[in-house]
TORVO-89627 format. One record per residue (C-alpha): x, y, z; residue in three letters. Coordinates in nm, 2 decimals, decimal comma. Each point is the difference from the previous one (the first is absolute). Last residue first. Layout:
<sites>
      xx      yy      zz   aa
       X       Y       Z  ala
...
</sites>
This chain:
<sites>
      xx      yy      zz   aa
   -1,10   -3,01   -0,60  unk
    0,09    0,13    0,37  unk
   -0,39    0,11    0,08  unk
   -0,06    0,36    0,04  unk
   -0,18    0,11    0,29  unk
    0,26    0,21    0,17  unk
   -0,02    0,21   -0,33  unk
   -0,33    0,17    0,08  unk
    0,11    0,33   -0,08  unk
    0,38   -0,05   -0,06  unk
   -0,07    0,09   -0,37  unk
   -0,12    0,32    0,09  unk
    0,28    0,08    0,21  unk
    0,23   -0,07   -0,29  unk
   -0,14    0,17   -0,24  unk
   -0,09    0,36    0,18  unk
   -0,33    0,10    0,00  unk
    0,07    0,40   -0,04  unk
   -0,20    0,23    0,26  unk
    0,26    0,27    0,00  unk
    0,15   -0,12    0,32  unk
    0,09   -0,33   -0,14  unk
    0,15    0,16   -0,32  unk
    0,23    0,23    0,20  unk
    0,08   -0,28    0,25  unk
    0,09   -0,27   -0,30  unk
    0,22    0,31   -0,12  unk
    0,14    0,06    0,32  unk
    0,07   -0,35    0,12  unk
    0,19   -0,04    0,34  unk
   -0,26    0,20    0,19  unk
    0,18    0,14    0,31  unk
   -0,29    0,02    0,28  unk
   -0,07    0,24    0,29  unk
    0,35    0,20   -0,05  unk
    0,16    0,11    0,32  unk
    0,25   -0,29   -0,04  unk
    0,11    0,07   -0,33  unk
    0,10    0,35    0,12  unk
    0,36   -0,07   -0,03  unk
    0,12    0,26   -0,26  unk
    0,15   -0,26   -0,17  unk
   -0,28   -0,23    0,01  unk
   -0,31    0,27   -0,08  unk
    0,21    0,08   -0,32  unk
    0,05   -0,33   -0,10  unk
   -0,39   -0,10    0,05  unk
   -0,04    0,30   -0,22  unk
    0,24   -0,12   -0,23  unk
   -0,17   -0,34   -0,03  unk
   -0,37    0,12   -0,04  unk
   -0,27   -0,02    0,27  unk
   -0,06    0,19    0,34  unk
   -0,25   -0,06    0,20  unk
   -0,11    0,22    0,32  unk
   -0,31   -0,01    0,22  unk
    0,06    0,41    0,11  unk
    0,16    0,12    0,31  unk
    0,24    0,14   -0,20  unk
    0,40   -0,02    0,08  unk
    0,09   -0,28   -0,26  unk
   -0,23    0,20   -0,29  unk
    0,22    0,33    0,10  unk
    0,41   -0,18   -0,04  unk
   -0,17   -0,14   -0,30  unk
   -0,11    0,38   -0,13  unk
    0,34    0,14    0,11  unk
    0,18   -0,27   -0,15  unk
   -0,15   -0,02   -0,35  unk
    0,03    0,40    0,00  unk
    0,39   -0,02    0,13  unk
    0,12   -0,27   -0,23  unk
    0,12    0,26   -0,35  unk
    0,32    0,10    0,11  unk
    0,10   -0,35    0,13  unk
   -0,08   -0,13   -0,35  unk
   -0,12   -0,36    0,03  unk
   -0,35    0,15    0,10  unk
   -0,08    0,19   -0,31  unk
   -0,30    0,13    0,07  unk
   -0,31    0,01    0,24  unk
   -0,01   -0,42    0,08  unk
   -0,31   -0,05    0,16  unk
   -0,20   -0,31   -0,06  unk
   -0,22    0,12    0,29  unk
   -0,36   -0,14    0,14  unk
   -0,10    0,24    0,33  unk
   -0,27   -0,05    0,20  unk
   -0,14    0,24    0,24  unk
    0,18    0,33   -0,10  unk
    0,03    0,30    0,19  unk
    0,41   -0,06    0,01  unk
   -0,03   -0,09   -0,32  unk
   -0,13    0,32   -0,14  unk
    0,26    0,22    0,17  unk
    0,28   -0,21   -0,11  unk
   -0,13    0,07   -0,39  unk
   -0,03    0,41    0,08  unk
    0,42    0,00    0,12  unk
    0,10   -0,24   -0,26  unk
   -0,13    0,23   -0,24  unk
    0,14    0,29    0,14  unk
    0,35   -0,15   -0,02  unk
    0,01   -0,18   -0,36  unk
   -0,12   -0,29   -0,18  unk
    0,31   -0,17   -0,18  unk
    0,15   -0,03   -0,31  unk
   -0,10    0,24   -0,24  unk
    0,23   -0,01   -0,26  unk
    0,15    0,34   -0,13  unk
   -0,07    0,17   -0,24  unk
   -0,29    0,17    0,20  unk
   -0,42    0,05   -0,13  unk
   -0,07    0,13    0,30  unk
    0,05    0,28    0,21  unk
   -0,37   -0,05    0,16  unk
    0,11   -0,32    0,10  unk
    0,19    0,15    0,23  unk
    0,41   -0,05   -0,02  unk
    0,21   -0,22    0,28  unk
    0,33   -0,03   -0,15  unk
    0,27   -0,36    0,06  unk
    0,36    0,06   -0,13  unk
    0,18   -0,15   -0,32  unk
   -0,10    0,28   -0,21  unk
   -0,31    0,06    0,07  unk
   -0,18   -0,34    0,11  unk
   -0,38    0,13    0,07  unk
   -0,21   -0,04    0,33  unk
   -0,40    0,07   -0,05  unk
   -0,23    0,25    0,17  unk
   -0,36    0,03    0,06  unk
   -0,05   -0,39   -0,10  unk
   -0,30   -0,16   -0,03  unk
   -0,33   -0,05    0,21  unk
   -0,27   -0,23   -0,15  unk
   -0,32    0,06    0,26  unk
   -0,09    0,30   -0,15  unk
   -0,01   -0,07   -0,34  unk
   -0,18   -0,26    0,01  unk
   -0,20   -0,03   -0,29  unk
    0,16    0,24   -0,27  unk
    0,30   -0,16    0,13  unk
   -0,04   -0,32   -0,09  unk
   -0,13    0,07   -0,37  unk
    0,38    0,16   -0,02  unk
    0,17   -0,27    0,15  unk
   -0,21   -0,20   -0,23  unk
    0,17    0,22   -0,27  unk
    0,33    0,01    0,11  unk
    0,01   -0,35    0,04  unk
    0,17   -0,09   -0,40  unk
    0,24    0,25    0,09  unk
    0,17   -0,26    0,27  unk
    0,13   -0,23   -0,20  unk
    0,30   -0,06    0,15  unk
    0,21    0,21   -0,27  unk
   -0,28    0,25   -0,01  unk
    0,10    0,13    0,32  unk
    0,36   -0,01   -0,05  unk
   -0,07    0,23   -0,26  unk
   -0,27    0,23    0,21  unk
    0,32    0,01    0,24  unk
    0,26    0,13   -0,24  unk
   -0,20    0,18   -0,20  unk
   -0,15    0,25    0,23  unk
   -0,28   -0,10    0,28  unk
   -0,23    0,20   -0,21  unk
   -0,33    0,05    0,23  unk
   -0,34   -0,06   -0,16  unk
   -0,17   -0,15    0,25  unk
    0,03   -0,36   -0,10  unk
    0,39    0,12   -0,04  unk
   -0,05    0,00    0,38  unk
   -0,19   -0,35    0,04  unk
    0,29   -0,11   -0,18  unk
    0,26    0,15    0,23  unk
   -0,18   -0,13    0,28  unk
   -0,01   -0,37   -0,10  unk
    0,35    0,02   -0,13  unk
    0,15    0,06    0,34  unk
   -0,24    0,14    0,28  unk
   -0,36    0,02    0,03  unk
   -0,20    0,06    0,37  unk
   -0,38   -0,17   -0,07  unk
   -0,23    0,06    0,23  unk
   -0,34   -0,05    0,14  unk
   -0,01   -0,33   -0,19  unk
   -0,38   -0,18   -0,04  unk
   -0,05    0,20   -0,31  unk
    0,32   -0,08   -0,14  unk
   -0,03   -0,35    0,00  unk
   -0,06   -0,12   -0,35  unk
    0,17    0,28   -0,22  unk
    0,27    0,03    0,28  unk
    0,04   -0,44    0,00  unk
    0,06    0,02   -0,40  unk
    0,23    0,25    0,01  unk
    0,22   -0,07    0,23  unk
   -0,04   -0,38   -0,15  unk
    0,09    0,15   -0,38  unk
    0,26    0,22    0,16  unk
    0,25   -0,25    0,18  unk
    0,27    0,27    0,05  unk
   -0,07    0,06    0,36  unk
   -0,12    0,37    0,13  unk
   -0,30   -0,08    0,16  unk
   -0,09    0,11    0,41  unk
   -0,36   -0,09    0,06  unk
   -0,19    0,13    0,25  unk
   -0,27   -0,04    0,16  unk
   -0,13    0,17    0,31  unk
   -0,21   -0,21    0,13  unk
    0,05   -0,36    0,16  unk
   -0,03   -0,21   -0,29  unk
   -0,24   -0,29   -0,07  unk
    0,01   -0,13   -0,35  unk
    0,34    0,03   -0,19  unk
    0,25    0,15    0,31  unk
   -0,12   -0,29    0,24  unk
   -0,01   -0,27   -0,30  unk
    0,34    0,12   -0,06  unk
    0,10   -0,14    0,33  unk
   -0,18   -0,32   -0,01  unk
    0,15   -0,07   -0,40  unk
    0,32    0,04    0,14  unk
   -0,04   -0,24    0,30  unk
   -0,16   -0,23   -0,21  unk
    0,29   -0,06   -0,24  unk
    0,25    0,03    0,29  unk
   -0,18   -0,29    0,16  unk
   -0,02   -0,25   -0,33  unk
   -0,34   -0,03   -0,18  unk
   -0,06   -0,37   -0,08  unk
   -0,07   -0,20   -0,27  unk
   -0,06   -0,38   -0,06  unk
    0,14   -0,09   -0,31  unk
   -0,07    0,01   -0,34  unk
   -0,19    0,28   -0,16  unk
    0,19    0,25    0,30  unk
    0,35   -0,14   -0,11  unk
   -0,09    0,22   -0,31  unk
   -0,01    0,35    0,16  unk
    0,27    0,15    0,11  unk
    0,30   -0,25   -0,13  unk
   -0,18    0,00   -0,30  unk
   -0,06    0,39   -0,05  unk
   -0,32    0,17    0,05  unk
    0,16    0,32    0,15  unk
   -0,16    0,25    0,27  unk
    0,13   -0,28    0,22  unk
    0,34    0,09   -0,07  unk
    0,06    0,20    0,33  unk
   -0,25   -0,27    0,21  unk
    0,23   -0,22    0,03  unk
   -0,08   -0,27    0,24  unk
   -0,16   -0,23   -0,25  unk
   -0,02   -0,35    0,14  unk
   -0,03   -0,31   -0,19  unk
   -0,12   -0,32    0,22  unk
    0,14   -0,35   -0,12  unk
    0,30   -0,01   -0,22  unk
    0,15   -0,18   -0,21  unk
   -0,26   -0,11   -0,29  unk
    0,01    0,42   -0,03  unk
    0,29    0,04   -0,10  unk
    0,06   -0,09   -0,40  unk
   -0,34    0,10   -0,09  unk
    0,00    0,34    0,21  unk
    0,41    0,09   -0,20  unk
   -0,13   -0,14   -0,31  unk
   -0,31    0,22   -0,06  unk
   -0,40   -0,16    0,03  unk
   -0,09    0,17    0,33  unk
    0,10    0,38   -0,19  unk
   -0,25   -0,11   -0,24  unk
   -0,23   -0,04    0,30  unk
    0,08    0,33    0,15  unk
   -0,06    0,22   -0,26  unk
    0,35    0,14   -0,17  unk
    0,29    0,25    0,13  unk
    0,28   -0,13   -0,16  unk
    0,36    0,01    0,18  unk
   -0,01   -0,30    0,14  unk
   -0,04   -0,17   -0,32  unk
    0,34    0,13   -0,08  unk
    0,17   -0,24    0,29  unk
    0,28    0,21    0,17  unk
   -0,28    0,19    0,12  unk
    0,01   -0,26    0,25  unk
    0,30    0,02    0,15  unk
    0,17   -0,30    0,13  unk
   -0,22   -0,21    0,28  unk
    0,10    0,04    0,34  unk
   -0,05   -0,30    0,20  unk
   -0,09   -0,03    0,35  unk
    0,01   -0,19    0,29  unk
   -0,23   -0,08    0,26  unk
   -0,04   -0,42   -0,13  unk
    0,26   -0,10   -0,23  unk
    0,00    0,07   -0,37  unk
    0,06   -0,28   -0,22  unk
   -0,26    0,03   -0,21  unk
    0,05    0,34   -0,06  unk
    0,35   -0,03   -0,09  unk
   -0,08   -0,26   -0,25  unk
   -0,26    0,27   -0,17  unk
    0,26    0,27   -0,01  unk
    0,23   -0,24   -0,13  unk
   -0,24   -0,15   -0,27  unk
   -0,08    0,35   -0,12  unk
   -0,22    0,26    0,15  unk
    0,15    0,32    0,12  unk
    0,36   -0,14    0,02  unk
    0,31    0,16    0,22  unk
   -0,14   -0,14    0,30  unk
    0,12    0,20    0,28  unk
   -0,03   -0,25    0,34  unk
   -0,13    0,19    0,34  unk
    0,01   -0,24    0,31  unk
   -0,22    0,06    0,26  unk
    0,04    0,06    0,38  unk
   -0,09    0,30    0,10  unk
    0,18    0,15    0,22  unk
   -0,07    0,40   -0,08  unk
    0,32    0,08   -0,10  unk
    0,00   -0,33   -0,19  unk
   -0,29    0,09   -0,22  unk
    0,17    0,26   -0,08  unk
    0,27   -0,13   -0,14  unk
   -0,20   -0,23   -0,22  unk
   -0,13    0,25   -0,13  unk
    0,26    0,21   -0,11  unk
    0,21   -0,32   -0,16  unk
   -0,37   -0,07   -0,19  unk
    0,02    0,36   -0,12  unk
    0,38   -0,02   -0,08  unk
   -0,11   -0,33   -0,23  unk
   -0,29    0,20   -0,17  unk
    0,14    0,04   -0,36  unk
    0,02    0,31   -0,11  unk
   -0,28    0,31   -0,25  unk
    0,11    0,29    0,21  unk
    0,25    0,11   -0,20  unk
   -0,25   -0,03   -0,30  unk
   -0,02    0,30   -0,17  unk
   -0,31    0,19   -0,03  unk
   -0,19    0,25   -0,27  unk
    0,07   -0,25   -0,31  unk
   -0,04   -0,31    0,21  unk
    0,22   -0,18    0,22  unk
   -0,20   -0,35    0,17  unk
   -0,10    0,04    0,33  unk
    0,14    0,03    0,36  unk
   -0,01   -0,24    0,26  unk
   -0,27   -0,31   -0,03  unk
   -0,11   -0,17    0,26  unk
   -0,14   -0,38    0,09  unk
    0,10   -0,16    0,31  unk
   -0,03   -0,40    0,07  unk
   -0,10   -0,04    0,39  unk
   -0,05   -0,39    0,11  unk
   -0,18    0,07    0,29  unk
    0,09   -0,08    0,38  unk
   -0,25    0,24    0,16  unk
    0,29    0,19    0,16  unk
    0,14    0,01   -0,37  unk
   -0,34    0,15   -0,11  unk
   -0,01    0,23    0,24  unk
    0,33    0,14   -0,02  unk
    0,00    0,04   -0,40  unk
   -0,32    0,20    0,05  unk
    0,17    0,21    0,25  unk
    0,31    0,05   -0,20  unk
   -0,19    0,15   -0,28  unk
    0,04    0,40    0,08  unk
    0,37   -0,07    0,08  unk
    0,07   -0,11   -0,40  unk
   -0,18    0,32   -0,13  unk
    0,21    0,17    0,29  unk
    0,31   -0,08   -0,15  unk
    0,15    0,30   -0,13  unk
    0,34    0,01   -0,24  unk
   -0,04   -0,35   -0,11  unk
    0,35   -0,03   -0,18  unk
    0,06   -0,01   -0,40  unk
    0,18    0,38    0,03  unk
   -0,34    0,09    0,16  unk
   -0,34   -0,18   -0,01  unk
   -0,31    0,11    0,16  unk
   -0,19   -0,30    0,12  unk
   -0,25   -0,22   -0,13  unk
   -0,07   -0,27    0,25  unk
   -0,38    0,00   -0,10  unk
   -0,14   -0,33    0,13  unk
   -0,18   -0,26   -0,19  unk
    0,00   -0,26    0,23  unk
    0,00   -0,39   -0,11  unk
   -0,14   -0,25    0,34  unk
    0,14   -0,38   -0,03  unk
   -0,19   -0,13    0,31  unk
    0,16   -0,22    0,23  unk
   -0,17    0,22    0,29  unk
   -0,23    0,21   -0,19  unk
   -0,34   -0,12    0,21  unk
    0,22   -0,01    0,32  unk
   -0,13    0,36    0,15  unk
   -0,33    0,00   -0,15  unk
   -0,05    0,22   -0,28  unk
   -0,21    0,34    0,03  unk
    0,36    0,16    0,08  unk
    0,14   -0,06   -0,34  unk
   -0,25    0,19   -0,10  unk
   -0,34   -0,04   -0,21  unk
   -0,12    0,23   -0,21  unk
   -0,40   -0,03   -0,03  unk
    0,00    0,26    0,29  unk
    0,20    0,24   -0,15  unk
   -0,25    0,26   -0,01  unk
</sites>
């Protein structure tokens, strides 16, 4: 499958050496108070970083952080990246390496550009956010994306791009995709790790399969259930994904949970929720019992009890109790799994539970989705999990059967003559 991607690895050992290499990583973290409050997006790149410097490349760094407010977002997230470059470059020094990270606080301009030229050989550069740029923030084929400023501007620089990121690579933006008209392209070692491990759950899993959904990226849910659903044994719903597929059946949540509902959207899916079940009934399995806030405090109530004034916030005991013993029979197991409101300590304990299961299965395991990586890292069961995909969207799509831009456009990129 990804045998017309080339890796770093298919490279001999001094053919970068000198080299001005860009990297489009994904360094964005979860931001709190204006500090990166996890770093793990940051960790998950180090050993692309590492090789390269070893190799005595000329690293320039591409990310973006955040995005642009909108009417359903704000934009705390949306900073520079000089504490990500600080971060970085800290550890790389825990784990002696020797390279120099520089913040650049330019995307493209004749500083940015300067700096570039002047970089030294095994250090780095951090380049300021891309997103920062609004061309970035289209979504166009990937030759128009080839002709914007920011690829135009860059490109005489460097010599090899390399797209280690596969969590935007469901996304045909310029950083993604345009380097991959004019340079010699690579796919970085995360990049193919991720797309190895979902490979596993998308085309040859070990039996039983389940899925465990309760994200709130509906239009990929969706879209990978209606495409994959006869090759999943199971599919354990939490969140909005389960309260959907319940209104599918004709349950009234109550107001205050049907509103928030259709506040994300979420009534538009009631129907194919609806078309999904009269298919495969059996193997969807949602919630016996649901957890409530009543004034202040967390109630269990059974579905049957519904519709409640109060929000439903969490999947309850006996639910937890029949999910847990699914996975432990399960083969493989593919989870963006966060059960309810996980920032409320009331309403963490079905999000827990169901982690706290996936990490002791047996099963191949992957978990996607930054809140369910969160979970899995503060309840310490990172370590039991087969693979952490750093993408959940881009894995959502990618299991579904989706091409995704970026991966496409890296098909056959090694090839490509510096114009």
């Amino acid at each position: 499958m990804f045998e017309d991607i080339k890796t770093l690895s298919d490279l001999a050992p001094n053919e970068v050496e000198g080299k001005t290499v860009f990297v489009r990583v994904d360094l964005n973290c979860p931001i709190k108070n204006g500090n990166i409050d996890d770093d793990r997006r940051i960790i998950s790149h180090i050993e692309t970083v590492e090789e390269l410097s070893k190799r005595n490349a000329k690293i320039v760094l591409l990310s973006h952080q955040g995005r642009p407010a909108d009417d359903k977002r704000s934009a705390e997230d949306f900073v520079t990246l000089e504490e990500h470059a600080k971060r970085l470059s800290e550890i790389l020094e825990k784990d002696n390496v020797n390279a120099k990270v520089e913040y650049v606080e330019d995307i493209f301009g004749s500083y940015a550009r300067e700096k570039i030229k002047n970089l030294k050989k095994g250090n780095v550069i951090l380049l300021e956010n891309v997103r920062f740029y609004a061309e970035e923030n289209t979504n166009r084929p990937r030759d128009a994306q080839a002709n914007t400023y920011i690829v135009k501007k860059l490109y005489p620089l460097a010599d090899y791009f390399i797209n280690d990121a596969f969590s935007v690579s469901h996304r045909s933006q310029p950083s993604v995709v345009g380097f991959t008209c004019v340079l010699p392209s690579l796919g970085g070692p995360l990049l193919i790790k991720e797309l190895e491990a979902l490979k596993a759950v998308r085309e040859n899993p070990k039996k039983p399969l389940t899925f465990i959904l309760a994200g709130a990226k509906l239009d990929d849910t969706f879209k990978m259930l209606q495409t994959k659903l006869n090759i999943i044994d199971y599919v354990l719903t939490g969140g909005i994904i389960a309260n959907i597929f319940l209104m599918a059946k004709n349950y009234d949540l109550g107001n205050e949970s049907t509103n928030y509902i259709k506040g994300k959207g979420g009534d538009k899916f009631v129907a194919a929720a609806h078309s999904l079940l009269e298919k495969f009934n059996d193997k969807i399995l949602l919630p016996d019992d649901v957890a409530v806030l009543e004034d202040g405090k967390r109630k269990e109530i059974p579905i049957s009890e519904l519709p409640t004034k109060y929000p439903i916030l969490d999947i309850g005991t006996k639910t937890i109790i029949s999910y847990k013993k699914i996975i432990a029979k399960s083969g493989t197991i593919f989870a963006h799994a966060t059960m309810g409101k996980i920032e409320d300590e009331k309403f963490k304990k079905g999000t827990d539970e169901i982690i706290k299961a996936v990490g002791d299965s047996s099963a191949f395991t992957v978990i996607g989705g930054g809140h369910t990586i969160g979970a899995a890292a503060n309840l310490d069961v990172e370590r039991k999990i087969g693979h952490i995909c750093t993408g959940g969207g881009a894995a959502v799509l990618y299991i579904a059967g989706e091409k995704l831009p970026a991966i496409e456009a890296l098909r056959g990129a090694w090839k490509v003559k510096k114009l």
